[in-house]
C-alpha positions as CSV (number, residue, x, y, z in Angstrom):
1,X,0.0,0.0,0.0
2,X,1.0,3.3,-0.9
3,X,0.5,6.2,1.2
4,X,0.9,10.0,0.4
5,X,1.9,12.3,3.1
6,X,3.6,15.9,3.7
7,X,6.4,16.3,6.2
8,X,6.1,19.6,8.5
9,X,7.6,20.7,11.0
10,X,6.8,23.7,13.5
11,X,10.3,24.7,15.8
12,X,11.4,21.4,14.8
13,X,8.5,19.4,16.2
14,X,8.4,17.4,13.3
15,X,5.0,15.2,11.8
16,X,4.0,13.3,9.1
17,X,0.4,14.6,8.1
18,X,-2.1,12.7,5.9
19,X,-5.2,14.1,4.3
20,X,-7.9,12.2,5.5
21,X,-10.5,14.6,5.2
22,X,-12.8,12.1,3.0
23,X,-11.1,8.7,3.8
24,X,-11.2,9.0,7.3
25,X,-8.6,8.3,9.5
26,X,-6.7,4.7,8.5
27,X,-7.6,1.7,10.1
28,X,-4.3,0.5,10.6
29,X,-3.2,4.1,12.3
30,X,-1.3,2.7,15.1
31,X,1.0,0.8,13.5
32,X,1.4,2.9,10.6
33,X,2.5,5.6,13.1
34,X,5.1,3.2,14.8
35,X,6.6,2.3,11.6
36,X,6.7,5.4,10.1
37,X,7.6,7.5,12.7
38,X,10.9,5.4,13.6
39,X,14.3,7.7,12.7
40,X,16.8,6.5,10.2
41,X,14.4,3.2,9.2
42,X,11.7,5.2,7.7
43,X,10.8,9.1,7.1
44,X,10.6,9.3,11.2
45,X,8.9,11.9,12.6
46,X,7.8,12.4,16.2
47,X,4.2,11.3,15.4
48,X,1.7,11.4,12.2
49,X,-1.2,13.7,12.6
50,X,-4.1,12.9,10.6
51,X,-5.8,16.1,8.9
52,X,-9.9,14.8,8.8
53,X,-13.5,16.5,8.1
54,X,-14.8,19.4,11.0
55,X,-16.4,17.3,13.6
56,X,-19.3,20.3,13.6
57,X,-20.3,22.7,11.7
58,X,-18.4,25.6,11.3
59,X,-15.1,24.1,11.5
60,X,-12.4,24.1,8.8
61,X,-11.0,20.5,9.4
62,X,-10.1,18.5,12.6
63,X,-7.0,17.0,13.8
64,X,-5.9,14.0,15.4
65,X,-2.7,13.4,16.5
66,X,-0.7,9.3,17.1
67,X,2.7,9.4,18.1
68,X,5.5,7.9,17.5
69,X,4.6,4.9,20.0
70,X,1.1,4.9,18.3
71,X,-0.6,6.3,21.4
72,X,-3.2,9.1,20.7
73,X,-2.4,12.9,21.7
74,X,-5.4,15.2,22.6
75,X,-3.6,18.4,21.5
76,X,-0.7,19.4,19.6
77,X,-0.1,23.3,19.7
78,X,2.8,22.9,16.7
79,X,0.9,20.6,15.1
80,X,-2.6,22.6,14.8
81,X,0.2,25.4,13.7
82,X,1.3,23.1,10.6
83,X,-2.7,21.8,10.1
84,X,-3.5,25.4,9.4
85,X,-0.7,26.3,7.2
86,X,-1.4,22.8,5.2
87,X,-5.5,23.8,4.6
88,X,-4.1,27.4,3.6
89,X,-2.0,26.3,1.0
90,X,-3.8,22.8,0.0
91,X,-7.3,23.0,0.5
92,X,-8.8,25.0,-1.8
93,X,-11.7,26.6,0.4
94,X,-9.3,27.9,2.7
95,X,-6.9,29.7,0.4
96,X,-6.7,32.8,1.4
97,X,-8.5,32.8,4.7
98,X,-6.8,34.2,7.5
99,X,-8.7,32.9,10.1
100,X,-9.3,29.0,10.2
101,X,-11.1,26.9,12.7
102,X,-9.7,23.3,14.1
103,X,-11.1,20.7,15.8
104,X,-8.9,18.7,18.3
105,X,-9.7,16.2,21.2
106,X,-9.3,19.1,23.3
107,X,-11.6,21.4,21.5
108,X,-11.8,23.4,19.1
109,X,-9.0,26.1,18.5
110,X,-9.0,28.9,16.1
111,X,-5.7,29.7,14.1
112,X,-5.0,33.4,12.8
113,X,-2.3,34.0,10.0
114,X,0.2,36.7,11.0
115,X,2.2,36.1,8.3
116,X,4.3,33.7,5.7
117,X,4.1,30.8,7.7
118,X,3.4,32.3,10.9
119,X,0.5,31.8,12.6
120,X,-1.2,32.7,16.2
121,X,-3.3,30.1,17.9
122,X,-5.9,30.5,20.6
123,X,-5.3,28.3,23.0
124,X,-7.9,28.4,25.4
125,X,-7.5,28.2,29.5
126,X,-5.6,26.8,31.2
127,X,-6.3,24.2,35.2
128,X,-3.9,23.6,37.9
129,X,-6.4,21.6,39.4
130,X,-5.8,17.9,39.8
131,X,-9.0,16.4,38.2
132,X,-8.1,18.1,35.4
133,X,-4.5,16.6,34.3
134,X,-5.3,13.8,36.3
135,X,-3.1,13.6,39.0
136,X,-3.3,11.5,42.0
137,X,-1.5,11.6,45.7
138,X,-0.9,15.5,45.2
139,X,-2.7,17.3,47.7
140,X,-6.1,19.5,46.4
141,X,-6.1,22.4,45.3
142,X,-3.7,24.0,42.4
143,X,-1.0,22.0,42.3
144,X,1.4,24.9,42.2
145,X,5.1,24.4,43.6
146,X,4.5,21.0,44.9
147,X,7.4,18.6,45.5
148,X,7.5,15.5,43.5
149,X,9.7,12.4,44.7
150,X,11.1,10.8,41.3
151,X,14.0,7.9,41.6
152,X,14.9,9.2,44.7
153,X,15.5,12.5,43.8
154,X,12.7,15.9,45.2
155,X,11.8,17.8,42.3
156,X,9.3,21.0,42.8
157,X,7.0,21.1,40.2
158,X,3.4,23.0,39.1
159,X,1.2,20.8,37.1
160,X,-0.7,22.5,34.1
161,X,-3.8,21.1,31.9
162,X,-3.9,22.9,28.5
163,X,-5.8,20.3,26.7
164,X,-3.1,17.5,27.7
165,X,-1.2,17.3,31.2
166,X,1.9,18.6,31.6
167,X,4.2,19.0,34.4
168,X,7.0,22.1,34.7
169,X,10.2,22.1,36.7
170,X,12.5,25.0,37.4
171,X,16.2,24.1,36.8
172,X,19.1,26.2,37.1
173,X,21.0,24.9,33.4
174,X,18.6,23.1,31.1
175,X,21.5,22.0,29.2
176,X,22.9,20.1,31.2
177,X,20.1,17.6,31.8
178,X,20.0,13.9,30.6
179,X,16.5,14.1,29.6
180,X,16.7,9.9,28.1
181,X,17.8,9.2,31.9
182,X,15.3,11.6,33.8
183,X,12.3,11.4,31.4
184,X,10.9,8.4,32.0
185,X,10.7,8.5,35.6
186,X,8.1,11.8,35.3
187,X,6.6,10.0,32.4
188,X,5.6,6.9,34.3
189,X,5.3,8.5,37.8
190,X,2.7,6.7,39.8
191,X,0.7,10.5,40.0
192,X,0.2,10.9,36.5
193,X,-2.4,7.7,35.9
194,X,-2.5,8.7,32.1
195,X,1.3,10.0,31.9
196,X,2.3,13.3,31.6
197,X,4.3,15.5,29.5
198,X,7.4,16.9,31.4
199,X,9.4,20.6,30.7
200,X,12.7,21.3,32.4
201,X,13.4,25.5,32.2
202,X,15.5,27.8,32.6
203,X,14.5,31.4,33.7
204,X,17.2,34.3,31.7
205,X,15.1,36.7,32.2
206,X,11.4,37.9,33.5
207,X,10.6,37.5,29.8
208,X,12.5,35.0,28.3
209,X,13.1,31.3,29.0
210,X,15.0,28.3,27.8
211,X,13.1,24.8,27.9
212,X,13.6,21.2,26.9
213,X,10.6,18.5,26.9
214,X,9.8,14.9,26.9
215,X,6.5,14.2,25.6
216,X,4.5,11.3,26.6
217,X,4.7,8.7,23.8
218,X,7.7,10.5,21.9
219,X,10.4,11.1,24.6
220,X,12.0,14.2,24.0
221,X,11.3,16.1,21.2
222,X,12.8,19.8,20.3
223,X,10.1,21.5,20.8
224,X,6.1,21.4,22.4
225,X,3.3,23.8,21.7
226,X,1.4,22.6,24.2
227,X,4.2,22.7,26.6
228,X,6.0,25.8,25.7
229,X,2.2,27.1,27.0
230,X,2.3,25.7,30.1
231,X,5.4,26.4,30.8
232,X,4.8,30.2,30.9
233,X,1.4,29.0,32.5
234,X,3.4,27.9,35.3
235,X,5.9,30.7,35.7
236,X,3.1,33.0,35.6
237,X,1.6,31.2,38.3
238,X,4.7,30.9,40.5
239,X,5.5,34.7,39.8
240,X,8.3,34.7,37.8
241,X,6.7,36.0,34.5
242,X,4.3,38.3,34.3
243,X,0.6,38.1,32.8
244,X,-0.4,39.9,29.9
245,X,3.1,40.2,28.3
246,X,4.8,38.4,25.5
247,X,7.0,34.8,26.5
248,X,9.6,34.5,24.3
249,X,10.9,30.8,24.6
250,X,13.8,29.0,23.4
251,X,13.5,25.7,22.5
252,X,16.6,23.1,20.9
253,X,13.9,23.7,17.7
254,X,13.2,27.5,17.4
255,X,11.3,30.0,19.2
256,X,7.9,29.6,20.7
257,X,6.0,33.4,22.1
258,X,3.5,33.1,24.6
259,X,1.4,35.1,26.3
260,X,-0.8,34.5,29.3
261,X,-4.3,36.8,29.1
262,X,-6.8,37.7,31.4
263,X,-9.1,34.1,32.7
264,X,-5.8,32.2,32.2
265,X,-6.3,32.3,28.5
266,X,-3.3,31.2,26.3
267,X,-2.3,32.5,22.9
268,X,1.0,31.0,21.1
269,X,2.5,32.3,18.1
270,X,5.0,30.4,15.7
271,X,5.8,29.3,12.6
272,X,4.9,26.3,10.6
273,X,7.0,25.3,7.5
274,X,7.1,22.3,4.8
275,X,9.8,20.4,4.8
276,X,8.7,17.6,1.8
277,X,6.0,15.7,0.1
278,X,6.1,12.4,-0.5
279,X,5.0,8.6,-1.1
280,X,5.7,5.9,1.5
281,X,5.3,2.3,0.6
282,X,3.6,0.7,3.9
């Protein structure tokens, strides 16, 4: 079986989409993402994110996202990036329009163009609560600043939902980490009953930041809409950047800019590029 696809990338979070706007999404997803996602033995990618029909009216198209381990993602804040910049320059009824509408697992999230492949998304509120993540064993209330035991080691950490858990550590040089050997154990942690999504920064200033990620399903990856969001979620909450400003973040894969508005709204703005188009023989 041959199957077309078009590799994008967005700060080097990189995907393999498919248009499956009238074929729906392929039976066979989770191991096509497994096999096509691996590095070096296929195209590899961190995931494949399947572009499909609005699930209601009103919408443009809807996205769903499996990564690289075949698991299923609820939201992908590069990847609804790279959606909107594949409908604006292959779908024909959304050439042109500046404003497109996409459906995700974790609601629907409308995309404005701010220029050649730069677009803004609205990415809704943000919980500290921990129904809302889930976590377990962590105390009620926000979990904001709340030590977290992994291998033996006391990390303080604030736990964010924006669409998909995530949980945020301050650390003094986020170079310096071995993600591959502290990853997992946040990953796994007994708290996080569906996983969690981890991010590692480092403050420079009031308004900029330096962050490394390891994503649930993908391990670390160069960069993380979703998590580049809650990260300045969380700094906002523990007072170390302020509300209403722009975030700039700096990520092994680009620049991410974030800002946190009034209701704990989120906006992100970033760019979205093509890197090829192809034909995979599955």
């Amino acid at each position: 079986m041959k199957v077309s696809f078009t590799k994008m990338q967005g700060c080097a979070n990189d995907y393999i989409y498919l248009d499956c706007r009238e074929s729906g999404v392929p039976e066979q997803i989770v191991p096509l993402a497994q096999k096509l996602s691996r590095r070096h033995f296929s195209i590899g990618a961190d995931g494949i994110i399947c572009i499909c029909a609005p699930m209601a009216a009103g919408g443009d198209a809807a996205m769903r996202i499996f990564n690289a381990d075949g698991s299923e993602g609820r939201m992908c804040g590069n990847g609804v990036r790279c959606v909107a910049q594949w409908l604006y320059t292959h779908a024909p009824e959304c050439a042109g329009k500046e404003t497109l509408v996409i459906d995700t697992l974790s609601g629907r999230k409308t995309v404005t163009r701010k220029g050649e492949g730069l677009w803004q998304v609205e990415m809704g509120a943000y919980s500290t609560l921990p129904a809302a993540l889930p976590a377990v064993h962590m105390g009620e209330g926000p979990l904001v600043d709340r030590p977290l035991t992994v291998e033996g080691k006391e990390w303080r950490v604030t736990c964010i939902n924006v669409g998909n858990p995530h949980c945020v550590t301050v650390v003094e040089d986020v170079d310096s980490l071995k993600l591959d050997e502290i990853g997992p154990g946040f990953e796994h942690h007994e708290n996080f009953p569906e996983r969690v999504n981890t991010e590692f920064v480092q403050v420079v200033d009031a308004t900029h930041l330096k962050m490394r990620v390891w994503e649930r399903g993908s391990g670390e990856t160069w960069a993380c809409g979703t998590g580049t969001c809650a990260t300045v979620a969380a700094l906002t909450e523990l007072g170390l950047c302020p509300a209403g400003e722009d975030i700039h973040v700096e990520l092994r894969g680009g620049e991410l800019v974030i800002r946190v508005l009034p209701g704990q709204h989120l906006l992100m703005t970033g760019a979205a590029e093509t890197v090829y188009e192809g034909v995979a023989e599955v």
